[in-house]
VOPAGU-2260 file (C-alpha; in pm, 1 decimal, decimal comma):
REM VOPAGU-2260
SITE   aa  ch    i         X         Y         Z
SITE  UNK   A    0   -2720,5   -1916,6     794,0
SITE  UNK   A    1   -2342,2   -1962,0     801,1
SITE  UNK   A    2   -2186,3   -1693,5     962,6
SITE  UNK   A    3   -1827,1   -1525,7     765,2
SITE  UNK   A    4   -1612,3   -1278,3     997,1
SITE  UNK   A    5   -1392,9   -1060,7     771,5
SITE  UNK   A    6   -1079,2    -929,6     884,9
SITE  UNK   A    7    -995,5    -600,7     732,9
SITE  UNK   A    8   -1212,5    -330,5     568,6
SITE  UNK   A    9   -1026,0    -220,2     222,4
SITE  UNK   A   10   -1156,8    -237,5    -106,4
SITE  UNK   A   11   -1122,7    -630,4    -156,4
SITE  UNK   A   12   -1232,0    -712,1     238,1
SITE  UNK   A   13   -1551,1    -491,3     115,2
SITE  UNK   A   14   -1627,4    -619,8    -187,7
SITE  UNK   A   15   -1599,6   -1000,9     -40,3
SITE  UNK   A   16   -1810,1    -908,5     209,6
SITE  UNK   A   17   -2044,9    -833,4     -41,4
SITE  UNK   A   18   -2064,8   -1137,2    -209,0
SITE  UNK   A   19   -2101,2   -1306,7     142,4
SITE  UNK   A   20   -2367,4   -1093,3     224,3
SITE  UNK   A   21   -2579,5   -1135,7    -105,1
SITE  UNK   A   22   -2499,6   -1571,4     -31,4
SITE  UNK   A   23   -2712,9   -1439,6     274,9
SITE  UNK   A   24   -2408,2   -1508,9     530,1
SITE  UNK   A   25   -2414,6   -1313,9     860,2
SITE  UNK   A   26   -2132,9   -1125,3     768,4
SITE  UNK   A   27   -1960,8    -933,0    1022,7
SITE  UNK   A   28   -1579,6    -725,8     941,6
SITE  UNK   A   29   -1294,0    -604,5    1149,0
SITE  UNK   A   30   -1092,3    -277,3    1106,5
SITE  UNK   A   31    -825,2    -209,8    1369,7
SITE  UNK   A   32    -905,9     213,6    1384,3
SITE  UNK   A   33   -1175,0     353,1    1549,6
SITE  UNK   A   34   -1154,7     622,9    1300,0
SITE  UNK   A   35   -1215,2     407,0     987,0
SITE  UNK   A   36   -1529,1     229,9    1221,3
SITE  UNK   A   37   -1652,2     559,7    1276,1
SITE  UNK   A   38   -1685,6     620,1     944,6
SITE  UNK   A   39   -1791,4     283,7     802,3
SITE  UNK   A   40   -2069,8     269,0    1038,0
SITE  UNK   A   41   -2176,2     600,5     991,5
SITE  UNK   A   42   -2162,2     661,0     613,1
SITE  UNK   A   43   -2198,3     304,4     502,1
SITE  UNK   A   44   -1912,9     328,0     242,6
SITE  UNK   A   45   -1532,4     435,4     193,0
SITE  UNK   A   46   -1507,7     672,3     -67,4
SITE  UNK   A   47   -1135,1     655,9    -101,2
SITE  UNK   A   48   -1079,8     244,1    -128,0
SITE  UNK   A   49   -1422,1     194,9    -297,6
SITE  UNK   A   50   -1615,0     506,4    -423,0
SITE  UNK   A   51   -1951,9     454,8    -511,2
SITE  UNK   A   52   -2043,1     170,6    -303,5
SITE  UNK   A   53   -2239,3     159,3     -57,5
SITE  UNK   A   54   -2203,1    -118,7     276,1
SITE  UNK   A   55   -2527,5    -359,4     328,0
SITE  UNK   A   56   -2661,6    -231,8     661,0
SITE  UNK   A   57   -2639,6    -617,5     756,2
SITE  UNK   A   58   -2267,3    -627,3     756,0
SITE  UNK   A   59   -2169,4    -543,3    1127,9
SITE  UNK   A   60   -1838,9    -362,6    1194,6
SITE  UNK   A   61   -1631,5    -362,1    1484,3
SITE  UNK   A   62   -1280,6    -318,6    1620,8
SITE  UNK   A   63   -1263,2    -606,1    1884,6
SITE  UNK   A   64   -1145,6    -912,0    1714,8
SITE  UNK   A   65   -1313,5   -1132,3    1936,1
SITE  UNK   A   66   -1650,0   -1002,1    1864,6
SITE  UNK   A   67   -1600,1   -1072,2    1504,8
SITE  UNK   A   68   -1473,6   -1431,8    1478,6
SITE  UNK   A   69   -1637,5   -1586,4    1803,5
SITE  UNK   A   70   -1890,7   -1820,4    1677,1
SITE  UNK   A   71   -1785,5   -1753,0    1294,8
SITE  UNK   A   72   -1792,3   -2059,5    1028,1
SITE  UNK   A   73   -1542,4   -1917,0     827,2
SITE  UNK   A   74   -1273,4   -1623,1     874,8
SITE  UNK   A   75   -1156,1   -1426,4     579,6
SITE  UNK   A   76    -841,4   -1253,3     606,4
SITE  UNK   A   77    -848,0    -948,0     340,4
SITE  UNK   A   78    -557,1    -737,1     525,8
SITE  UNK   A   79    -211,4    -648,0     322,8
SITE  UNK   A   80      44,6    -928,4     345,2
SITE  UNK   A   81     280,6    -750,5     555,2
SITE  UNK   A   82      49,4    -725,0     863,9
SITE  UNK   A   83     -44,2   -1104,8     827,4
SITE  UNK   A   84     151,9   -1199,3    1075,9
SITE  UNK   A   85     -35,5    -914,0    1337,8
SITE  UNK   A   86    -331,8   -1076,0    1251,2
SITE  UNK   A   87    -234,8   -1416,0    1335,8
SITE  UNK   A   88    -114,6   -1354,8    1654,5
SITE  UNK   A   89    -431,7   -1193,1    1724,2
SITE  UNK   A   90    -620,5   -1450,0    1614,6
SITE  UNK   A   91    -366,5   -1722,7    1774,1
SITE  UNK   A   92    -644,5   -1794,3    2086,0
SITE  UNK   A   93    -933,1   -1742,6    1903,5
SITE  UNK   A   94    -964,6   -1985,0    1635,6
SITE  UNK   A   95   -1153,2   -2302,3    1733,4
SITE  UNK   A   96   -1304,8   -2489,8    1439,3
SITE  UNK   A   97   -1299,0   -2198,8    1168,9
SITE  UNK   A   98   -1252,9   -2262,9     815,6
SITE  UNK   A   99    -968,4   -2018,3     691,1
SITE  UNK   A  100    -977,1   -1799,9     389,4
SITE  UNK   A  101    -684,9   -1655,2     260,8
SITE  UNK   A  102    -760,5   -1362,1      18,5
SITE  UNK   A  103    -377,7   -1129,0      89,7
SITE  UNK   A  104    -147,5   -1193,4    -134,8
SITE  UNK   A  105     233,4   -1149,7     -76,1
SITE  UNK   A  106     557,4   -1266,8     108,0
SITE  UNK   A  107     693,0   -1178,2     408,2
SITE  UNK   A  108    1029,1    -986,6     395,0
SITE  UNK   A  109    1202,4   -1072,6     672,4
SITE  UNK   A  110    1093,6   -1471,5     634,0
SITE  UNK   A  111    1002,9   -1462,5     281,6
SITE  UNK   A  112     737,8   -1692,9     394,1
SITE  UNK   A  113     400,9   -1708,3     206,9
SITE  UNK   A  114     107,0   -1572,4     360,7
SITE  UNK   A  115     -62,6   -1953,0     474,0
SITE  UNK   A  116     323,4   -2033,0     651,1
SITE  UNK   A  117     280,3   -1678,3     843,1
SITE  UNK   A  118     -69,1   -1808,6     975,6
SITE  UNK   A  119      32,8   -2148,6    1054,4
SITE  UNK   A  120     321,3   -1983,4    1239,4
SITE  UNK   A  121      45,1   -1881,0    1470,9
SITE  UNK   A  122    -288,3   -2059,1    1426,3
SITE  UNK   A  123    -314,4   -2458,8    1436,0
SITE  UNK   A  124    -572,3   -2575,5    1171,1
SITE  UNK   A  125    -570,2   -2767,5     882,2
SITE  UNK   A  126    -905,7   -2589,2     734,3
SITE  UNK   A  127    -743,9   -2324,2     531,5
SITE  UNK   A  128    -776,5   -2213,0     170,5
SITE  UNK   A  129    -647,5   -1940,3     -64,1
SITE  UNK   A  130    -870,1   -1764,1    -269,1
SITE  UNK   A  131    -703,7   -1564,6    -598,8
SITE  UNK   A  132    -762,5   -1449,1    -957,8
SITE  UNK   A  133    -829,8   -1156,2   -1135,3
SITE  UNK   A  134   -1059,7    -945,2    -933,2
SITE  UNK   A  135   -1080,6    -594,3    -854,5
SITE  UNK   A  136   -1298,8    -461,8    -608,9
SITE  UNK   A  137   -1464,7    -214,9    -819,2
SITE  UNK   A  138   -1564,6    -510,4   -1092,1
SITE  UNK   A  139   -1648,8    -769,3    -770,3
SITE  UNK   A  140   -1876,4    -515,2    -678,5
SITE  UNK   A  141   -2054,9    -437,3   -1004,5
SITE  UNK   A  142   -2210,8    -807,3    -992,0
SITE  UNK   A  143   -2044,3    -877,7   -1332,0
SITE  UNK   A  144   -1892,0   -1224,9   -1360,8
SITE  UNK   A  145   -1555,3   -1288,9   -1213,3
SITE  UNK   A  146   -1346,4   -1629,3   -1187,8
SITE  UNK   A  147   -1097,6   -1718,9    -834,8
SITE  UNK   A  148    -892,4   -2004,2    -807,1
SITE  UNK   A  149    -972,1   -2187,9    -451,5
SITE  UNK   A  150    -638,4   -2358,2    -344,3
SITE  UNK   A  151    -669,2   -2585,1     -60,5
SITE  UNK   A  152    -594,5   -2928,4      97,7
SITE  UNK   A  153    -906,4   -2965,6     297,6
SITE  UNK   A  154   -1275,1   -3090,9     178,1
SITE  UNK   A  155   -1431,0   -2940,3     434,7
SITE  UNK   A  156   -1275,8   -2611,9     341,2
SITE  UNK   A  157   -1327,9   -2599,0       4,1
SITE  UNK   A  158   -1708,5   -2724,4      30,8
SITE  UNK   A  159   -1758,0   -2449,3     294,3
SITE  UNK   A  160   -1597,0   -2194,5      87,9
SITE  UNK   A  161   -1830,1   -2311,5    -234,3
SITE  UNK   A  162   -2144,0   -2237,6     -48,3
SITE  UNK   A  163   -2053,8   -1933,8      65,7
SITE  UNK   A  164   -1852,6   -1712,5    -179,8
SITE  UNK   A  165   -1971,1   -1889,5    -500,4
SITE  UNK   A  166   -2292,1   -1799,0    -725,0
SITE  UNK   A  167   -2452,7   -1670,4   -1045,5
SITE  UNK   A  168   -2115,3   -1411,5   -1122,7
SITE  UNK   A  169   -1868,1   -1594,8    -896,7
SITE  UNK   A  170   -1677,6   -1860,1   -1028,0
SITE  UNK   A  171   -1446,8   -2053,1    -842,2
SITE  UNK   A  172   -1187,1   -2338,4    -981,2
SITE  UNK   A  173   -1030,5   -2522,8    -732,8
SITE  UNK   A  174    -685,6   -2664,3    -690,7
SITE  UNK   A  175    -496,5   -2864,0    -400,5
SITE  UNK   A  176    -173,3   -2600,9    -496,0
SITE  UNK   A  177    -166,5   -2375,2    -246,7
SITE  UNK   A  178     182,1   -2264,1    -306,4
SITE  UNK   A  179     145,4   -2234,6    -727,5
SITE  UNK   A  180    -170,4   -2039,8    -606,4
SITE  UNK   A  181      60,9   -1827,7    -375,2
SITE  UNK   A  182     369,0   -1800,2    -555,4
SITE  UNK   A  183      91,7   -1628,6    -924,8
SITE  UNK   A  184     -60,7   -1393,3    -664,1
SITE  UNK   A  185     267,4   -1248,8    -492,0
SITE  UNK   A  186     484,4   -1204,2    -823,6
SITE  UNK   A  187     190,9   -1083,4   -1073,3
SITE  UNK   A  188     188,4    -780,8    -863,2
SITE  UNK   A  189     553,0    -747,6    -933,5
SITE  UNK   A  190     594,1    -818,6   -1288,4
SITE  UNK   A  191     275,9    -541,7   -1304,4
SITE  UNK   A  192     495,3    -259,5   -1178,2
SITE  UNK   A  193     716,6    -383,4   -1529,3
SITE  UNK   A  194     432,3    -385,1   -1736,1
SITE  UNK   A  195     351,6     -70,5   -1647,4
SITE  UNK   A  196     686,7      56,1   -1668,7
SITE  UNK   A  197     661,4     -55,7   -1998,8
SITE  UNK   A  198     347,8     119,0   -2086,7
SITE  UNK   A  199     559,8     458,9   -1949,4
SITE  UNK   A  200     788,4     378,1   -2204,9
SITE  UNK   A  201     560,5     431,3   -2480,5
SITE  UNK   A  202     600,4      27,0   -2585,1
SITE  UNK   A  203     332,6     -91,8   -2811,8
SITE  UNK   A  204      81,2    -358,6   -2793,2
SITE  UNK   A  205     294,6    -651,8   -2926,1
SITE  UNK   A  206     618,6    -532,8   -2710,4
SITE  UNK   A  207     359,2    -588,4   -2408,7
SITE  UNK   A  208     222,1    -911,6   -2486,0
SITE  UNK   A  209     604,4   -1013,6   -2576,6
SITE  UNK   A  210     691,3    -921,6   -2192,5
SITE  UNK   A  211     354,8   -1050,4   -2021,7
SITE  UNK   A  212     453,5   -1447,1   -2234,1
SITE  UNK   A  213     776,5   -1453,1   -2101,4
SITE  UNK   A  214     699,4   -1356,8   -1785,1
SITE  UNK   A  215     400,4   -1653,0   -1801,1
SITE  UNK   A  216     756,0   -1859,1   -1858,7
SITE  UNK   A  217     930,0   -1792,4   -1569,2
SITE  UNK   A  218     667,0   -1792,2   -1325,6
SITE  UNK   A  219     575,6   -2157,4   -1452,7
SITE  UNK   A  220     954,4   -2193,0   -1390,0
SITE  UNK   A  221     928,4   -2032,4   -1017,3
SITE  UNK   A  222     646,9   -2227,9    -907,0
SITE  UNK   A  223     847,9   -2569,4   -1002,4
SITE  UNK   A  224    1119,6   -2460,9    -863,2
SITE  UNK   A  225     929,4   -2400,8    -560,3
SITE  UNK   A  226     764,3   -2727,5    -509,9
SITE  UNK   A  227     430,4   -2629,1    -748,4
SITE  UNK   A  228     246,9   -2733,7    -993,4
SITE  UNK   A  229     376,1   -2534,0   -1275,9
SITE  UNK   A  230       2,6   -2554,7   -1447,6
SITE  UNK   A  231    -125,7   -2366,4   -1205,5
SITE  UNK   A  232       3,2   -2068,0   -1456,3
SITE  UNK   A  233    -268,3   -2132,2   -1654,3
SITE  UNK   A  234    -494,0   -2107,9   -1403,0
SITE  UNK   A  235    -703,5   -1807,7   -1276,0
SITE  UNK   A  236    -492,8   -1723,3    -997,2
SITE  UNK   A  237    -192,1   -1770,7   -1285,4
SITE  UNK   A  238    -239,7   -1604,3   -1672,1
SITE  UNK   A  239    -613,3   -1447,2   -1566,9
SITE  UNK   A  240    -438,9   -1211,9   -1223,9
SITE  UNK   A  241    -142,2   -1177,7   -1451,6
SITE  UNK   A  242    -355,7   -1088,8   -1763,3
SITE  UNK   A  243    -560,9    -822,9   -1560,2
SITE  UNK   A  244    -298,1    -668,7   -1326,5
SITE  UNK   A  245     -27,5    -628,7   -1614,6
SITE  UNK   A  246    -299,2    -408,1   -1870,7
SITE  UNK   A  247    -509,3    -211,9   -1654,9
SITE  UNK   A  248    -464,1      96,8   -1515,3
SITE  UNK   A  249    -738,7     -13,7   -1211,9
SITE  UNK   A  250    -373,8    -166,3   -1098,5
SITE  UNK   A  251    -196,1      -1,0    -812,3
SITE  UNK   A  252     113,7    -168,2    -943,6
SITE  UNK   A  253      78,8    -121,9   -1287,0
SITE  UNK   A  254      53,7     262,7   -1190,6
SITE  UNK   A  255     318,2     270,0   -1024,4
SITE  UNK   A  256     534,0     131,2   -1274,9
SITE  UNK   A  257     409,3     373,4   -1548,9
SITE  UNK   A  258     489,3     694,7   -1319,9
SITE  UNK   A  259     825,4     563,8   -1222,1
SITE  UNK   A  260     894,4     654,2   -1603,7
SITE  UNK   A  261     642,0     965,6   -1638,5
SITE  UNK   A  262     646,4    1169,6   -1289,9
SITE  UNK   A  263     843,3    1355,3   -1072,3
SITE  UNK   A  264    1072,4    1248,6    -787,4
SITE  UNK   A  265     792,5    1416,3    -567,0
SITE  UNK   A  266     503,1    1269,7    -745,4
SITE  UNK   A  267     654,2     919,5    -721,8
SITE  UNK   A  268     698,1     994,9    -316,9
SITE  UNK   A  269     338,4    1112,9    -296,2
SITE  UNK   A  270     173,9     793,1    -481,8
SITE  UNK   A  271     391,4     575,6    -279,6
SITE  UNK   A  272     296,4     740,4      31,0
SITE  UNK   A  273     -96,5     751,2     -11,1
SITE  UNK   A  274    -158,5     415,5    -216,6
SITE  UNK   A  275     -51,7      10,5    -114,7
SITE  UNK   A  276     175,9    -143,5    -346,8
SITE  UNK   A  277     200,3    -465,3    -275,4
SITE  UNK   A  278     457,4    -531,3    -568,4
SITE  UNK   A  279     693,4    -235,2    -405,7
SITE  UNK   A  280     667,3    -502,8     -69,4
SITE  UNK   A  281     694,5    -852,2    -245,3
SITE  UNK   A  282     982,0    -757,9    -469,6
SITE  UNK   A  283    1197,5    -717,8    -172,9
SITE  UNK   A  284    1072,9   -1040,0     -77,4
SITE  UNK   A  285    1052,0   -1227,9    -396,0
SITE  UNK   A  286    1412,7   -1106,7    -468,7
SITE  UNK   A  287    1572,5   -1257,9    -143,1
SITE  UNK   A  288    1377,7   -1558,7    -184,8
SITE  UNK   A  289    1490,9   -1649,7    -525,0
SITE  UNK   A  290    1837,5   -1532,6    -432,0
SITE  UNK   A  291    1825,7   -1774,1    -169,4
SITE  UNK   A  292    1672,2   -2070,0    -369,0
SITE  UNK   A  293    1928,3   -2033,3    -655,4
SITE  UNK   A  294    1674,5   -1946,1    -845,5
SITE  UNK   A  295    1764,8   -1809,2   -1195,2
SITE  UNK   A  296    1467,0   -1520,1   -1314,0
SITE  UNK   A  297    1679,1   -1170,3   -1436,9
SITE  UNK   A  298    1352,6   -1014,6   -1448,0
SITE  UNK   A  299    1335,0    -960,1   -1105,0
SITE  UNK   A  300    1655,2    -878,1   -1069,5
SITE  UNK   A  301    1576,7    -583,2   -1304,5
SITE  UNK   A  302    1327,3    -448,3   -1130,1
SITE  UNK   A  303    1431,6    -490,5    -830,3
SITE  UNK   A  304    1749,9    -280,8    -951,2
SITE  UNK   A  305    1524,4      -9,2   -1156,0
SITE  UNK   A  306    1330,7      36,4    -809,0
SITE  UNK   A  307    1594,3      11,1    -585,3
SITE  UNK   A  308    1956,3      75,6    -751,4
SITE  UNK   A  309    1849,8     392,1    -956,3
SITE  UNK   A  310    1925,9     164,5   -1278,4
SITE  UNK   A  311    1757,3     323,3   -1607,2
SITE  UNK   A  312    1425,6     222,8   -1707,3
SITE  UNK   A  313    1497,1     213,2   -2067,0
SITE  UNK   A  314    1728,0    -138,2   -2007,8
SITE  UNK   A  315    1368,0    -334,1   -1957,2
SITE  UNK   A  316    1348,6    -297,6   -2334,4
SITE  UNK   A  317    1663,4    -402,5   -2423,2
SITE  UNK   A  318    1622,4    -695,7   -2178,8
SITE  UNK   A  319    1311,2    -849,9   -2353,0
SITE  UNK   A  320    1545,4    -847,4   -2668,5
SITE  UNK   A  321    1871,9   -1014,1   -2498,8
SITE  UNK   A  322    1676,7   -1248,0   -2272,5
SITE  UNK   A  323    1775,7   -1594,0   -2281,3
């Protein structure tokens, strides 16, 4: 029985652990607040990351990080990409012959590195792998089919990762791009908050799938530029996350980009404060980076000057139109 240790208890960390658990892994999870423990333990769910599900009574919990990985086959790190880097430090001394599993997706803002340069900041091991596609917790959950991309440079990773996260509604596809894999999961979250901004706009079904193809474009563009394989757009991890996360209202990001047109100063504030966008964090990141690189893509720039330079919504539409 391989044993999985996952680090962080939100809706994806407990819906992966799920999966594990059905694979009949000895699965075993990590939060960081005795609070959230308390209650995991004690209700066997978390109502407001997850509601209706209920935790396997043979997924342990606990709050000491050595306790969860010591002994582990494979460490899954399901936290937000902004408190990667707390994780690997923590987990700096601890690693011995663990496989890796990526499952955050993001950049860093002060680096603008990508979550698997954060770890190997920290943690010396060549066993890693990213996992990412379109996925929601609530659908992982529901035992319906779902397809990930597994990016990674290491058999031994990606045979371990196979036989433990992959069965009769998990598909995996795997790739040796880690970065393409990276670079998909990071910006679909960002060109969601668009899409949804779009969607607050009252723009129609063909204006949509106008904005989500040239966005497929540039991010083929970005990941070349970047050192990947621009295919891996067509991957899972590439058109499915982008697909999903751009047209559903499930999205946190997508959400957020409607209300930005629909709501209140106040009501913006409030969603902000009690949901994680990981597109509000990434654009700052993605927008440096690019800036950076050279890198030519305007539709960041737009957002990032909607969000952050007060410029009018309304210009995304007129954008689509002038783009080159």
């Amino acid at each position: 029985m391989k044993k999985v240790s996952v680090i962080g208890t939100g809706a994806y960390g407990l819906a992966l652990a799920s999966i594990f658990d059905e694979n009949k892994c000895l699965v075993k999870m990590w939060t960081k607040f005795e609070d959230e423990l308390l209650q995991l333990v004690n209700n066997r769910s978390n109502e407001r990351v997850l509601p209706g599900f209920r935790i396997s009574d043979n997924i342990a919990i606990t709050t000491d990080m050595k306790d969860c990985v010591t002994d582990s086959d494979l460490i899954v790190i399901a936290v937000p990409a902004g408190f990667v880097d707390y994780i690997s430090i923590l987990l700096k001394d601890l690693v011995n012959e663990q496989t890796i599993l990526i499952a955050s997706k993001g950049i860093e803002q002060d680096t603008c590195l990508f979550v698997n340069d954060v770890l190997s900041k920290h943690v010396k091991t060549d066993k890693v792998a990213v996992i990412s596609g379109p996925s929601f917790a609530i659908d992982i959950v529901s035992k319906m089919p779902i397809g990930l991309t597994l990016a990674t440079k290491s058999l031994e990773a990606c045979k371990l990762v196979q036989e433990t996260l992959a069965n009769n509604h998990v598909k995996l596809r795997v790739t040796d791009d880690i970065y393409g894999t990276e670079i998909c999961g990071s910006i679909k979250n960002v060109i969601a908050i668009a899409s949804g901004i779009l969607d607050g706009l009252g723009a129609n079904e063909s204006t949509k799938a106008m904005f989500i193809t040239e966005s497929l474009h540039d991010i083929k563009e970005l990941i070349k530029n970047l050192g990947g394989n621009g295919n891996t757009i067509l991957s899972f991890a590439g058109f499915g996350d982008l697909l999903l996360t751009c047209t559903s209202t499930k999205s946190r990001n997508f959400s957020f980009g409607r209300i930005l047109v629909t709501a209140t100063f106040d009501e913006i504030e409030e969603y902000k404060r009690t949901h994680t966008i990981e597109g509000l964090y990434t654009l700052k990141s993605i927008y440096t980076l690019i800036n950076n690189k050279s890198v030519d893509m305007p539709i960041i720039d737009l957002i990032y000057d909607i969000i952050f330079n007060k410029k009018e919504t309304k210009e995304l539409l007129t954008f689509l139109v002038e783009k080159s």
